[in-house]
C-alpha positions as CSV (number, residue, x, y, z in Angstrom):
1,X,3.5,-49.7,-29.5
2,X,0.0,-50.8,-28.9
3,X,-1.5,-51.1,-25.9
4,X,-4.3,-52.5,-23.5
5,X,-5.1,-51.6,-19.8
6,X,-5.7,-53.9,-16.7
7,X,-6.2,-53.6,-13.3
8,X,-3.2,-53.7,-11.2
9,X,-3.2,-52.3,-7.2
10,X,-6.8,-51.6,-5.3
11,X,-6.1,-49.4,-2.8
12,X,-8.5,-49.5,0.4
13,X,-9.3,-47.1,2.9
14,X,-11.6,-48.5,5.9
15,X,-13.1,-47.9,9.2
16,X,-11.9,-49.4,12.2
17,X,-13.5,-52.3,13.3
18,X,-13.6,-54.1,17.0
19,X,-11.1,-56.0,18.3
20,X,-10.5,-58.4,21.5
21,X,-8.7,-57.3,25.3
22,X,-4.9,-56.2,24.8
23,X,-2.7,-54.1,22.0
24,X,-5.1,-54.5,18.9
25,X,-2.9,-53.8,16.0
26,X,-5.4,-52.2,13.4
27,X,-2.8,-51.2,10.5
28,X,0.7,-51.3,9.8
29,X,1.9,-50.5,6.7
30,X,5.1,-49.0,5.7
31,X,4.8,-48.9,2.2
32,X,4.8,-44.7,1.0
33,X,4.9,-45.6,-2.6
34,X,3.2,-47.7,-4.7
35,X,3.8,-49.8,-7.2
36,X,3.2,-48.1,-10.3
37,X,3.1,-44.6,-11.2
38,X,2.7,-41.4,-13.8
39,X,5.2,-41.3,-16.8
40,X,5.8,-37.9,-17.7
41,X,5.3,-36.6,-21.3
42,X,3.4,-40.4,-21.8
43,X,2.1,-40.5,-25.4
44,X,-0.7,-42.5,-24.5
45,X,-1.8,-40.1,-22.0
46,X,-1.7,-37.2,-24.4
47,X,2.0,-36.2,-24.3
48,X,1.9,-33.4,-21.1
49,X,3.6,-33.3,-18.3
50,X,0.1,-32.6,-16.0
51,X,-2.4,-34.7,-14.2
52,X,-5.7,-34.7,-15.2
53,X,-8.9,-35.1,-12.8
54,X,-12.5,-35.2,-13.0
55,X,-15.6,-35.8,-10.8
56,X,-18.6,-37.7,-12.2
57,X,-21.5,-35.4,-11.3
58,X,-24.2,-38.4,-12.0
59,X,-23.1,-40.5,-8.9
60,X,-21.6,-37.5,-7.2
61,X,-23.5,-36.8,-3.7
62,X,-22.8,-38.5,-1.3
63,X,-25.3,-40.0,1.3
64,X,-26.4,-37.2,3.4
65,X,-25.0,-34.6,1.3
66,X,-26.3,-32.4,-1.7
67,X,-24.3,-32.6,-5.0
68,X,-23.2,-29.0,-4.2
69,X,-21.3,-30.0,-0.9
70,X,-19.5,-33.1,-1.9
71,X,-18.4,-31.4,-4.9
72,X,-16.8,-28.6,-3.2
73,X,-14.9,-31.0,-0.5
74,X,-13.8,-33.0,-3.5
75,X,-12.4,-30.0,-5.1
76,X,-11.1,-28.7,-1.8
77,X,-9.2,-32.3,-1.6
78,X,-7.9,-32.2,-4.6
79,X,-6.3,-28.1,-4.1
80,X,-5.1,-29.7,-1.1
81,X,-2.5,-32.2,-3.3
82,X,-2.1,-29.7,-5.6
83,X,-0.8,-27.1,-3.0
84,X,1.8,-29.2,-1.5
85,X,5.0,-26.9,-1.8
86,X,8.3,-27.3,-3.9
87,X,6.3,-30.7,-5.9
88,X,3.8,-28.6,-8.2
89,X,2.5,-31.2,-10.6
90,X,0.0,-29.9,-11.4
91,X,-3.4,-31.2,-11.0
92,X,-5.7,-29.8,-14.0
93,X,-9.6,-30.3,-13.7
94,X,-11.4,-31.3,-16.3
95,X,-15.4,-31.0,-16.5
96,X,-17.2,-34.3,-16.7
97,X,-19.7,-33.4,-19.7
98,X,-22.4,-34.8,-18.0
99,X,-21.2,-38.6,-18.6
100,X,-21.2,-41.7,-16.0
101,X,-17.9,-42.1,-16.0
102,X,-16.3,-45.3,-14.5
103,X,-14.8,-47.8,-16.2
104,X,-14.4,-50.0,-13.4
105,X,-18.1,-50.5,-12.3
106,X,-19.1,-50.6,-16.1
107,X,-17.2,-54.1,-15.7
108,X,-19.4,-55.6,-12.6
109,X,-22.8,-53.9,-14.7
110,X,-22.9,-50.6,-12.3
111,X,-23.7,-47.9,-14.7
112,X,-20.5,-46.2,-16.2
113,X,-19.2,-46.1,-19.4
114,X,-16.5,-48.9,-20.7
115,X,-13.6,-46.2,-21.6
116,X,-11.8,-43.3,-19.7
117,X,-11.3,-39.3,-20.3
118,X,-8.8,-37.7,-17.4
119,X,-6.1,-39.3,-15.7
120,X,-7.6,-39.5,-12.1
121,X,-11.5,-40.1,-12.1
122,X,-13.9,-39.5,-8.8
123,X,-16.3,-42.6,-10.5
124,X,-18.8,-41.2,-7.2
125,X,-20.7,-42.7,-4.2
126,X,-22.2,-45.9,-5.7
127,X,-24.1,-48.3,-3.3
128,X,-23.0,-51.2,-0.7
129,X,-23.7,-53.6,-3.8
130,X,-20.5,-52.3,-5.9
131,X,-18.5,-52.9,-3.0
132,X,-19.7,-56.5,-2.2
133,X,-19.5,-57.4,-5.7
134,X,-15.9,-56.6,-5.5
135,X,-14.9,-57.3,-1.9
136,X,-17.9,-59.5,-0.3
137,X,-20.3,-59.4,2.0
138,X,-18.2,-58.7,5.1
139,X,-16.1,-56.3,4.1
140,X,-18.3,-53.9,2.3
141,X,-19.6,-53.1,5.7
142,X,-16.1,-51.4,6.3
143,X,-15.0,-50.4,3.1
144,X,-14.9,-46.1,2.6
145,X,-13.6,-45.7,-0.3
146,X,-11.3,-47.6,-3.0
147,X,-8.9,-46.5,-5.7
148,X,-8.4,-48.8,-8.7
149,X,-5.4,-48.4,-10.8
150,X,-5.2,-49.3,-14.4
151,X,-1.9,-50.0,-15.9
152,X,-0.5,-50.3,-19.8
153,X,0.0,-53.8,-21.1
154,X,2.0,-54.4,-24.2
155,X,-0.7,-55.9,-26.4
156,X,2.1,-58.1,-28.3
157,X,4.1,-59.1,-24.9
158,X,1.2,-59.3,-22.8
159,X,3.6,-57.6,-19.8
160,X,2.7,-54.3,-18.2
161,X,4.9,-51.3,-20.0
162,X,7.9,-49.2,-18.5
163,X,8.2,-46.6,-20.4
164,X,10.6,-44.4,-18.2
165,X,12.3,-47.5,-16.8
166,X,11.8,-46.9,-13.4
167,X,11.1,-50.3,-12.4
168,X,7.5,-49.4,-11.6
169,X,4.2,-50.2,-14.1
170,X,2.9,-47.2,-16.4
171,X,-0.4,-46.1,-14.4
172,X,-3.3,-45.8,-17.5
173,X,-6.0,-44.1,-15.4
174,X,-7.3,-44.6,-11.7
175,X,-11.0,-44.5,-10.6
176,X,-11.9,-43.7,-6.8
177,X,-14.8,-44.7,-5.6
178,X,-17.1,-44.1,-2.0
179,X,-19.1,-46.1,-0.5
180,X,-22.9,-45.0,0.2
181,X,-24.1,-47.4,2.6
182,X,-22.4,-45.1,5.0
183,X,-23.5,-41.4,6.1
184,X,-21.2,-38.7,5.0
185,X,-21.0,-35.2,5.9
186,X,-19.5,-32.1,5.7
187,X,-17.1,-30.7,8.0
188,X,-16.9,-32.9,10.5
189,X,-14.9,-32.5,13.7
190,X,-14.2,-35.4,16.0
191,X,-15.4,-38.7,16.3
192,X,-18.5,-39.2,14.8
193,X,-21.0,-42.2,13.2
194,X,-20.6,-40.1,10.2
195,X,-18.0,-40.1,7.2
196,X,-16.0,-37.0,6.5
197,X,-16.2,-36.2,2.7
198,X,-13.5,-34.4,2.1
199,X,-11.0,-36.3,4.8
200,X,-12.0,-39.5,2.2
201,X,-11.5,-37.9,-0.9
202,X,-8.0,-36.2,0.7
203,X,-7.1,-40.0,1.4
204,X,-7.9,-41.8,-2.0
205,X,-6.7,-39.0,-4.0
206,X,-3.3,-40.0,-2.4
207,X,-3.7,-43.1,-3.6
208,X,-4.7,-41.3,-7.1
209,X,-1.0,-39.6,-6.7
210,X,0.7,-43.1,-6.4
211,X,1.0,-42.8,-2.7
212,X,0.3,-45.7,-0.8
213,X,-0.7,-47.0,3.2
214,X,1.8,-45.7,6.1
215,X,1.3,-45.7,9.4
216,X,0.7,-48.0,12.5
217,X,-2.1,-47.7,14.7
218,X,-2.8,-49.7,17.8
219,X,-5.2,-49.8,20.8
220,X,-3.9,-50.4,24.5
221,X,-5.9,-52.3,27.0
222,X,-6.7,-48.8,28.3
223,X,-8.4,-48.1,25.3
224,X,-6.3,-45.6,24.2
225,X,-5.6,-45.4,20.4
226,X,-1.5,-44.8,19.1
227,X,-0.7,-43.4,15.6
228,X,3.5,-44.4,14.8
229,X,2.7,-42.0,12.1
230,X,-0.9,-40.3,12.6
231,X,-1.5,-39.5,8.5
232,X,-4.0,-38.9,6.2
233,X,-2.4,-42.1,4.3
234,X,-3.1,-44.0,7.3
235,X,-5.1,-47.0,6.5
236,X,-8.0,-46.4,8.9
237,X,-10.1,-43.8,8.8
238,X,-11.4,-42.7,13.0
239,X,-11.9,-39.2,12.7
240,X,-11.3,-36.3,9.8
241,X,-8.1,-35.4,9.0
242,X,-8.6,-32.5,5.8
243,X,-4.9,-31.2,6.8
244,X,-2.0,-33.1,5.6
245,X,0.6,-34.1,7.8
246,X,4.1,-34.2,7.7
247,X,4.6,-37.2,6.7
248,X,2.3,-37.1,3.9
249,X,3.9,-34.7,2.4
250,X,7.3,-35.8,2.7
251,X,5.7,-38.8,0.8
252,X,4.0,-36.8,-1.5
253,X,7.7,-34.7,-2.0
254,X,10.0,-37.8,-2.1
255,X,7.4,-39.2,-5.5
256,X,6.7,-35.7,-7.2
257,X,9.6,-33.0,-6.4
258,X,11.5,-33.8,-9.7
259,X,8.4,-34.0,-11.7
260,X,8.5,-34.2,-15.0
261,X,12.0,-35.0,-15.1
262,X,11.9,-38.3,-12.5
């Protein structure tokens, strides 16, 4: 079978913006899973059962951060998912060769390169202009980070492949990206003006695992704020959260504990 790639879900994690007097609902999302996902032993993929990942080094600091740092919270994020007991997938680096990956900005004229190498690419921290390009003016001002997924279309059909015939699309590839016009940092605890790295990373690379938003979070006249779950796969992004909860991971279980045979 021959076969193409398109975009299919953008997944969005964002800050939280203001709201008027009484309960502000800021997300509410119930969906764990997302639409498409990994096939196991996929021939276009290379035939394994594993997961591949790689971090683009070119656009890989982010603002406020040397290379060095953000590179370490990425790869802390990403032992995170791959630590998750009794659902070992596993996640397998793979170096970048000094290319700028990113298929997905290569498309909108942002640097990359118009193919793909692992299964899960960190494309990097590319500026507010990516973002607005995509999502507009507005909403690049509140957009942290996004995760594009790419899935197989049956060149002769035209319709997205299901190889395994779970009723969900064949995932291609997925590309995160961050968004620089914020300042990031290492670290973090608390509130702060400043972006957690590797709470981001933690977050999109859910995404990256075909998890998707969960979670309700409202804000009572008081002011107080109230998580109906607090996640990392919540929507909004107030402070860090670099631990998963359990909620995540009962997420992250219910998608990847019978891996490869699902």
């Amino acid at each position: 079978m021959d076969e193409t790639v398109q975009i299919s879900e953008v997944e969005i994690h964002t800050s939280l913006q203001g709201g008027e007097a009484g309960q502000i609902i800021y997300f509410n999302d119930r969906a764990k899973k997302m639409g498409s996902h990994w096939v196991p032993f996929d021939p276009n993929r290379g035939g394994d059962k594993i997961i591949t990942w790689l971090s683009d080094q070119i656009d890989g600091a982010a603002n406020g951060c040397t290379l060095a740092e953000t590179q370490a919270a990425v790869s802390r994020a990403m032992t995170t998912w791959n630590n998750v007991k009794g659902a070992t997938i596993p996640l397998v680096e793979w170096p970048d060769y000094g290319m700028d990956w990113g298929y997905v900005q290569s498309l909108m004229d942002f640097g990359g390169f118009p193919g793909w190498y692992a299964d899960i690419t960190q494309a990097g921290w590319l500026p507010r202009e990516f973002f607005t390009a995509w999502f507009g003016e507005e909403e690049s001002e509140y957009i942290l980070g996004v995760t594009f997924t790419l899935i197989w279309i049956d060149s002769e059909t035209g319709l997205p492949t299901d190889m395994d015939n779970n009723r969900k699309q064949d995932v291609a590839f997925r590309e995160v990206y961050y968004n620089n016009f914020f300042t990031w940092a290492i670290d973090l605890e608390g509130w702060s003006q400043k972006i957690d790295v590797e709470s981001i990373v933690l977050h999109e690379n859910g995404h990256g695992l075909s998890l998707g938003h969960f979670g309700k979070l409202t804000r009572t006249p008081n002011g107080k704020l109230h998580w109906s779950p607090e996640a990392v796969m919540n929507a909004g992004y107030v402070y860090p959260q670099r631990e998963l909860s359990g909620t995540d991971t009962a997420a992250f279980y219910s998608i990847w504990a019978s891996w490869p045979n699902n």
